[in-house]
N, C-alpha and C positions, 0 to 999 in steps of 0.2 A: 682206686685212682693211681695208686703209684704203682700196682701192676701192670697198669695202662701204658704206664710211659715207660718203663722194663719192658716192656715186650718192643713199643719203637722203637727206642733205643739197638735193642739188639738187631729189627728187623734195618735198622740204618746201616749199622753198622756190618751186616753182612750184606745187604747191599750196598756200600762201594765198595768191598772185598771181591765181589763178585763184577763189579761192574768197571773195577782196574783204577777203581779213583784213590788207591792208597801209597804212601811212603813208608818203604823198607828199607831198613839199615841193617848191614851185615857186619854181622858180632862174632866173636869166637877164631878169629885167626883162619887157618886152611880148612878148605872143606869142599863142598858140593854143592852147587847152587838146586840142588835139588833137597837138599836138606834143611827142612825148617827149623831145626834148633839154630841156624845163623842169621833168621830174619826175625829181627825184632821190629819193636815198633817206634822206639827212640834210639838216637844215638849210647851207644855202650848199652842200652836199656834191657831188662830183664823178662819184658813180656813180650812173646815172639808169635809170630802170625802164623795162622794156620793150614793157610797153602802158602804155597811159593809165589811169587811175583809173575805176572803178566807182561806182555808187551807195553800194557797202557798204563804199568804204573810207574813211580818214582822210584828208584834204587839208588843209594847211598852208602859209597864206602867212605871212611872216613877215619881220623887219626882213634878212631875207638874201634875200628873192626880189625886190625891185626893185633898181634900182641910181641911179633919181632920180624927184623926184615926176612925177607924171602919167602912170604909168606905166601899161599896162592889161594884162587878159586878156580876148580874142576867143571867146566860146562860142558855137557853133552849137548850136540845139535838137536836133539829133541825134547830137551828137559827146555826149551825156551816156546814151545809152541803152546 
């Protein structure tokens, strides 16, 4: 039984990963929005997503994703398709 719902669970959860239904907050200061060590999955949060953000999802910068001013993100026009 609790296999049962381990396996849901997981299949939920990467389907709305797949399906652009998720909120990503970028963590770690300057980088590459091609780089998934700066999407996590809560604010400042330490567990970070596995692909990068879609057009259909939520992205969140916020007083937890830089760590000093002048900080940036790097986007390539094809790293958003």
């Amino acid at each position: 039984m609790l296999r049962s719902f381990l396996c849901v669970g997981i299949f939920i959860s990467l389907f709305n990963q797949v399906n652009g239904q998720s909120t990503y907050y970028w963590v770690g200061g300057t980088g590459s929005w091609s780089e998934t060590t700066h999407w996590a999955t809560t604010s400042g949060g330490t567990i970070k997503h596995t692909i990068i953000p879609s057009q259909l999802d939520d992205v969140v910068f916020d007083a937890n994703s830089f760590t000093a001013a002048g900080q940036t993100v790097t986007v390539k026009s094809n790293s958003l398709l």
